[in-house]
VOLUMDREN-903036 format. One record per residue (C-alpha): residue number from 1; residue in one letter; x, y, z. Coordinates in Angstrom, 2 decimals, padded with zeros to 5 digits. Each point is the difference from the previous one (the first is absolute). Example, Ala and Ser with C-alpha at 12.3 -4.5 7.8 and 13.67 -1.06 7.14 Angstrom:
2
  num  residu       xx       yy       zz
    1       A   012.30  -004.50   007.80
    2       S   001.37   003.44  -000.66
//
This chain:
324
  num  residu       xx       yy       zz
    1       X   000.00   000.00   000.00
    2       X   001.35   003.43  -000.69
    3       X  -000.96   001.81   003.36
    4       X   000.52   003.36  -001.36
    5       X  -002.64  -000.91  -002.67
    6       X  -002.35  -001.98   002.09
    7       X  -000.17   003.17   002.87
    8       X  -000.87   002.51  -003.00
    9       X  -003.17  -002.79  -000.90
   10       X  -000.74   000.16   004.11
   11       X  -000.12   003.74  -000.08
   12       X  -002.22  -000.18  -002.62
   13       X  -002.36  -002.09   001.48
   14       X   000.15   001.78   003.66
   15       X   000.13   003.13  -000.81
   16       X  -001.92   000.20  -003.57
   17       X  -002.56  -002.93   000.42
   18       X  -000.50   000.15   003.26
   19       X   000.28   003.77   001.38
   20       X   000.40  -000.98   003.73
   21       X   000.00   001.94   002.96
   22       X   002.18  -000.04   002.95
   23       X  -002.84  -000.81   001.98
   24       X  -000.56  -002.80  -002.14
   25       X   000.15  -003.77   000.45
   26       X   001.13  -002.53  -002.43
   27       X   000.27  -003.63  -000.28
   28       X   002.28  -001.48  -002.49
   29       X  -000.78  -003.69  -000.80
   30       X   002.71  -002.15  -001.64
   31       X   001.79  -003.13  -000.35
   32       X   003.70  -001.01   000.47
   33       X   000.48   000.19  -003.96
   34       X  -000.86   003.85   000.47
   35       X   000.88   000.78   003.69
   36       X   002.94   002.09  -001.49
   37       X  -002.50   002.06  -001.48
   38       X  -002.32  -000.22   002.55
   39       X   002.87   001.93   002.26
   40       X   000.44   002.47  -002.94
   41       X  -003.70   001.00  -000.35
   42       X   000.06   000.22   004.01
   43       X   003.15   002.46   000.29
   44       X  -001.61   001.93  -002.37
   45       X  -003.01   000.81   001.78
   46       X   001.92   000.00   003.39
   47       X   001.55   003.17  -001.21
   48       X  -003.09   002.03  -000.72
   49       X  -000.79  -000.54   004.10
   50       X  -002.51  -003.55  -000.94
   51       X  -000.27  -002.59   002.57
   52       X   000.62  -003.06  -002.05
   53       X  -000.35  -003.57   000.89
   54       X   001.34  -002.77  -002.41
   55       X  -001.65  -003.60  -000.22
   56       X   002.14  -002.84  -001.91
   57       X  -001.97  -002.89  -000.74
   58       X   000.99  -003.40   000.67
   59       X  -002.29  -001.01  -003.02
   60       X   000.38   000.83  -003.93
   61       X  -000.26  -001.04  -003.12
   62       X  -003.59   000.30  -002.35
   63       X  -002.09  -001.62   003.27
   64       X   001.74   003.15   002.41
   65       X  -003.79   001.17  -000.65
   66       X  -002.15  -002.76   001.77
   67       X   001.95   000.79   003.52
   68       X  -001.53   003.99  -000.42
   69       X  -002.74  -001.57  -000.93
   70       X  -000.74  -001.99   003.11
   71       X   001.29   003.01   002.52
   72       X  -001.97   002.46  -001.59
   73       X   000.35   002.94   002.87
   74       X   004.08  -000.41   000.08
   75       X   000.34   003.58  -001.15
   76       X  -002.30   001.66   002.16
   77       X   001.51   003.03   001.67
   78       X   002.16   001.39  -002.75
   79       X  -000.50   002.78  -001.78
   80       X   001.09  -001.08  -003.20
   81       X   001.54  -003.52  -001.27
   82       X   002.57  -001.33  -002.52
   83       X  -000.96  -003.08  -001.03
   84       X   004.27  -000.30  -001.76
   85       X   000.21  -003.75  -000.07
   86       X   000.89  -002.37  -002.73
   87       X  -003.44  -000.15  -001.09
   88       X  -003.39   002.44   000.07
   89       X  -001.94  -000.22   003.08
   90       X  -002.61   002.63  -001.24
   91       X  -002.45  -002.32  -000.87
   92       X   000.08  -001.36   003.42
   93       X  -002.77  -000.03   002.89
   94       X   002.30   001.73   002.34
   95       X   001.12   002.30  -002.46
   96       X  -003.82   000.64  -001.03
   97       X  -000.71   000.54   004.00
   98       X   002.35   002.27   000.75
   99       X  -000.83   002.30  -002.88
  100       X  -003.71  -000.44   001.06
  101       X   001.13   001.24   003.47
  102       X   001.86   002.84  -001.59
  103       X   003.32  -000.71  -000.43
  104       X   002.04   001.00  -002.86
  105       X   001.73  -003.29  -002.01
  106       X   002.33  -000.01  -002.57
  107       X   000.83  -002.61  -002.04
  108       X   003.56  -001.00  -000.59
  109       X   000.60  -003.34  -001.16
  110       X   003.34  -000.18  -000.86
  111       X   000.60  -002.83  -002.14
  112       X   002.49   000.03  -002.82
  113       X   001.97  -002.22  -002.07
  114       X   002.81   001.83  -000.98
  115       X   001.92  -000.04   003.61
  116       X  -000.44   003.65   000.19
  117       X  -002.30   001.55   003.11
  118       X  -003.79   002.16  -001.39
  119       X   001.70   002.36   001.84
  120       X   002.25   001.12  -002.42
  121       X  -001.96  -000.48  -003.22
  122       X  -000.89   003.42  -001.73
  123       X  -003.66  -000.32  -000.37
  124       X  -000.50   000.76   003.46
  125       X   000.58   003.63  -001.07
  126       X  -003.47   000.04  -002.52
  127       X  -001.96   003.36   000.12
  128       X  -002.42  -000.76   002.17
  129       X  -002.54   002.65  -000.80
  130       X   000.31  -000.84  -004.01
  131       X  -000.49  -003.38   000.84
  132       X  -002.93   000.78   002.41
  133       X  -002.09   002.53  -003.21
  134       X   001.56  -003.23  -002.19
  135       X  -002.20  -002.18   002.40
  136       X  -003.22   002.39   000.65
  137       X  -000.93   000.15  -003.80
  138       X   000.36  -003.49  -000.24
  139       X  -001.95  -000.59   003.07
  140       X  -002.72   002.31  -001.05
  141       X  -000.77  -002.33  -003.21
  142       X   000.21  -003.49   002.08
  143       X  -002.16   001.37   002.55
  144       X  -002.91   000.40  -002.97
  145       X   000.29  -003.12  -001.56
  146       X  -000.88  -003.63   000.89
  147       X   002.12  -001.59  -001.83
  148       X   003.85  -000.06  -001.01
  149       X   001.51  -001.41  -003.23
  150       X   003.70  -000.40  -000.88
  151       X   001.22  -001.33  -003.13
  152       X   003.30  -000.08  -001.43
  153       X   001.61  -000.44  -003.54
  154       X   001.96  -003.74   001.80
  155       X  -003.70  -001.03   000.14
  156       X  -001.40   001.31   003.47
  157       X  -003.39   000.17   000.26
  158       X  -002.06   000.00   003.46
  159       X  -002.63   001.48   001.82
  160       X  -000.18   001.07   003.68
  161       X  -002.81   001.31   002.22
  162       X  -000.57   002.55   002.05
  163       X  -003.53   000.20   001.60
  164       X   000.42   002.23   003.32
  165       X   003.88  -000.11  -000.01
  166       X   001.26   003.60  -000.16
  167       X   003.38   000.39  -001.80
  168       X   003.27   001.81   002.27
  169       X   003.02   000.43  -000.56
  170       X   003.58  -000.30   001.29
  171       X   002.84   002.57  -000.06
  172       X   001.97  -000.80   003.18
  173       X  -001.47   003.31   001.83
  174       X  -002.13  -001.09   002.94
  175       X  -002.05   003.28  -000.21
  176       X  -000.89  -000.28  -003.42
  177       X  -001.11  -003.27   000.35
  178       X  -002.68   000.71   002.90
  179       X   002.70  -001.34   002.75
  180       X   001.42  -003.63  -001.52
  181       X   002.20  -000.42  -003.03
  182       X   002.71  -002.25  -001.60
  183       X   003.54   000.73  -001.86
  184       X  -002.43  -001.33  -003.22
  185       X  -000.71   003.08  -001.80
  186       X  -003.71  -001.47  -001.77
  187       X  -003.45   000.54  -000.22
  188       X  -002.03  -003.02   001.00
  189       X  -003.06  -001.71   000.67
  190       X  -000.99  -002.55   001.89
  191       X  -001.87  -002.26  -002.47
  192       X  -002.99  -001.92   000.60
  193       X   001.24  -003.18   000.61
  194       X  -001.69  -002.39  -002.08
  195       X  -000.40   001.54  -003.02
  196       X   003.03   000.51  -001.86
  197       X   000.53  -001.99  -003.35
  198       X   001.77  -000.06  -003.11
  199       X   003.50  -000.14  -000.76
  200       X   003.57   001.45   001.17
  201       X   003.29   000.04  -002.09
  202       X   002.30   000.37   002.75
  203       X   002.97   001.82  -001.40
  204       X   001.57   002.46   003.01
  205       X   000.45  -001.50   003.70
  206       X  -001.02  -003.30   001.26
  207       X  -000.18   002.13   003.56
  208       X   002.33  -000.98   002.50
  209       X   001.42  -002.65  -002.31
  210       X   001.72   002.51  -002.29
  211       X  -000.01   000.50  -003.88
  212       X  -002.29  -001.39  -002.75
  213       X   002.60  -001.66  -002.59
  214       X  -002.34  -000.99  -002.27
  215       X  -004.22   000.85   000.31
  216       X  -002.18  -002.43   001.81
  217       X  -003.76  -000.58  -000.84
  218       X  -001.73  -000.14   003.04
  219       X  -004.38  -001.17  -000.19
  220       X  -002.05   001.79   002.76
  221       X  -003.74  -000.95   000.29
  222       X  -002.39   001.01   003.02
  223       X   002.65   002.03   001.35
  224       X   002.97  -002.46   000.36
  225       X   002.49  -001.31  -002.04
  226       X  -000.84  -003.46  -001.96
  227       X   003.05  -000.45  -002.10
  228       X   003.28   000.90   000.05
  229       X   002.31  -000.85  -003.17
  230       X   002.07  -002.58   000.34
  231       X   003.62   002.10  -000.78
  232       X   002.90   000.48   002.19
  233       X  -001.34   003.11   001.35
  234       X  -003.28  -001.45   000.46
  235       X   001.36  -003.06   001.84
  236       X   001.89   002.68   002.30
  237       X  -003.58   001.75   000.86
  238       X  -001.63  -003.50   000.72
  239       X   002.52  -000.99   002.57
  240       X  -000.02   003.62   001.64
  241       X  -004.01  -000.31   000.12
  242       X  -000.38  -003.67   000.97
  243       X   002.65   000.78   003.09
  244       X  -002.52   001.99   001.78
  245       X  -002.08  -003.03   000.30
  246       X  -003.15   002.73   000.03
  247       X  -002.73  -001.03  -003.53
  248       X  -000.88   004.25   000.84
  249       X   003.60   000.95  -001.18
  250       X  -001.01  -000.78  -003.52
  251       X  -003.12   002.82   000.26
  252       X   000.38   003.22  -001.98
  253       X  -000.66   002.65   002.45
  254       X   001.46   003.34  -000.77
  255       X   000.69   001.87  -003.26
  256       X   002.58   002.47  -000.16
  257       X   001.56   002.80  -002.37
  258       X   003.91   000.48   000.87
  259       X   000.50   004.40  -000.01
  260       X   003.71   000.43   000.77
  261       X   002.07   000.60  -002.85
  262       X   002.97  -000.10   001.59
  263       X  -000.80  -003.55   000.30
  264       X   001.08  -002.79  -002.34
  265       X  -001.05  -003.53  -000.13
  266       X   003.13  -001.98   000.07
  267       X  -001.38  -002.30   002.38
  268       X   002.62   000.91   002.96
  269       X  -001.95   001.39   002.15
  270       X  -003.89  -001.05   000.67
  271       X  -001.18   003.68   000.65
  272       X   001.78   001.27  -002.53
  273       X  -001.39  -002.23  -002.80
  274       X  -003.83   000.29   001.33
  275       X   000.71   004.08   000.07
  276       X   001.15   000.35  -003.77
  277       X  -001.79   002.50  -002.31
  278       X  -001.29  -001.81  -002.91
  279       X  -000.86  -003.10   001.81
  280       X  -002.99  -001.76   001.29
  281       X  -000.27  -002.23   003.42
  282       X  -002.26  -002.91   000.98
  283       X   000.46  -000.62   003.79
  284       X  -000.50  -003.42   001.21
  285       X  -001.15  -001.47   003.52
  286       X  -000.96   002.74   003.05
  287       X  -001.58   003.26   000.12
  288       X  -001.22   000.57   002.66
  289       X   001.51   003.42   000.83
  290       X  -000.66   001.16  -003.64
  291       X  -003.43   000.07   000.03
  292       X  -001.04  -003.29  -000.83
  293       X  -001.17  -003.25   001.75
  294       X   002.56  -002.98  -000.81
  295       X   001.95  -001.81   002.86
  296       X   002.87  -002.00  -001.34
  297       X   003.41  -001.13   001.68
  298       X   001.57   003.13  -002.71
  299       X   000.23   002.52  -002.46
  300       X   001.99   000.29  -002.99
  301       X  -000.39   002.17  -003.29
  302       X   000.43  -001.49  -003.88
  303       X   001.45   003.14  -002.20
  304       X  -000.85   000.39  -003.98
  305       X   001.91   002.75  -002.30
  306       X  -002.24   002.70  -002.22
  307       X  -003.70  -001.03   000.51
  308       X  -002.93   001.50  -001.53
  309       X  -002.34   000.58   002.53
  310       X  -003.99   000.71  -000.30
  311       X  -002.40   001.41   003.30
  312       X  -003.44  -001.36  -001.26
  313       X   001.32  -000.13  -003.52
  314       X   001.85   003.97   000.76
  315       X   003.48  -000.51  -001.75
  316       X   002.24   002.13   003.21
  317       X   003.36  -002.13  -001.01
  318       X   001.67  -000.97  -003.72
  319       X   002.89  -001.93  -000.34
  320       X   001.23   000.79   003.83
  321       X  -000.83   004.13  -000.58
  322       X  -002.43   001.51   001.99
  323       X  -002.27   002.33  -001.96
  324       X  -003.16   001.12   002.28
//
């Protein structure tokens, strides 16, 4: 890790995302893969007067989320939480009780492949008020329609729904975000869950797995996934599935528009790739704390390159370029 790097990324978050207060309290949740950035995130807001506790978990890996899950008040008493473990805990029932209860939370999964820390990747310095207008007008035109429709020119075609699930967004900024956010810089909605069909080319991020190499068909009917193509990559995404040993990981239940464009797809880092302008996500599994109603053992997001994308048959995206 370069520590000069990664304590410019904690400075961001702090003092950008976060805008503590010395009379603040803060609870940083990690795991021993991150507790050096953990400490980092924690001597930054220790110098702007913030009582800050730290809490490394003796649990990670993609199930980290069912322990939150079953000690759903563990973050009571903080004024704001950092959920900067290996994977998202934002779609958890702690996470979701704590916001109810008026906390702020942050997401910060930091997951990469490349042996390098989130810290230090450059994204983290996106415009957050262009990617907030970015996210509104989008918003605006999901919030009308019933219905979403992405195609693509590698043979996408699918429909999600949207009956009483409000789109939001993402831009790291806790206030913006009505007091919870995430390093993914999206808009999103929390799909209804047994709805979605049609068909995905997967050609960007196979989520925490890393890069596409070559485009996977995947089948969705009645909201999950029925098929996925037997190919190398698509072998890779069974096994990663199957391991949670949870039939609800394979429901589609969020769909999400990446806004940073300082983001790039390169499948080295999992936020990065969902938060890329001029791609599309399908989250998988939980989410719960987004809006929606699904209780799985996870969450992970599926990310396609230059979709064309219809609200109730209103083209607001062609080939990746947003254009309401």
């Amino acid at each position: 890790m370069n520590k000069e790097k990664a304590l410019q990324g904690a400075e961001t978050v702090i003092k950008n995302w976060l805008d503590i207060k010395s009379c603040d309290s803060l609870l940083i949740v990690t795991d021993s893969a991150h507790r050096e950035e953990g400490m980092l995130l924690k001597e930054t807001s220790e110098k702007l007067g913030c009582e800050t506790d730290i809490m490394v978990t003796q649990q990670s890996g993609k199930l980290i989320g069912m322990y939150f899950d079953a000690n759903p008040y563990i973050f009571s008493g903080y004024d704001y939480i950092i959920g900067a473990t290996d994977y998202s805990l934002i779609t958890t029932v702690a996470a979701k009780t704590a916001i109810k209860n008026g906390s702020g939370y942050l997401s910060l999964p930091l997951h990469t492949n490349d042996g390098r820390s989130m810290l230090e990747y450059s994204f983290l310095n996106c415009d957050t008020c262009k990617s907030r207008l970015l996210a509104l007008a989008l918003a605006e035109k999901l919030n009308n329609a019933k219905v979403i429709h992405v195609t693509t020119q590698r043979g996408t075609d699918i429909y999600f729904y949207k009956k009483d699930r409000p789109a939001k967004f993402f831009n790291g900024n806790i206030k913006d975000c009505g007091g919870y956010s995430s390093a993914s810089v999206e808009v999103y909605v929390p799909v209804e869950e047994t709805r979605t069909h049609g068909c995905l080319m997967l050609d960007g991020s196979l989520g925490y797995i890393g890069k596409v190499t070559a485009p996977v068909q995947i089948m969705f009917s009645s909201g999950k996934i029925i098929d996925i193509e037997d190919s190398p990559d698509g072998n890779r995404l069974k096994e990663f599935i199957a391991d949670y040993n949870d039939d609800k990981m394979y429901t589609a239940s969020e769909f999400g528009i990446g806004l940073n464009d300082l983001s790039r797809c390169d499948g080295n880092c999992y936020i990065e790739d969902e938060s890329a302008l001029g791609t599309f996500h399908i989250g998988l599994g939980r989410n719960l704390a987004l809006g929606g109603i699904w209780q799985a053992s996870g969450h992970f997001d599926l990310t396609s390159h230059r979709p064309d994308i219809y609200a109730d048959g209103f083209k607001i995206m062609h080939n990746g370029q947003i254009i309401v």
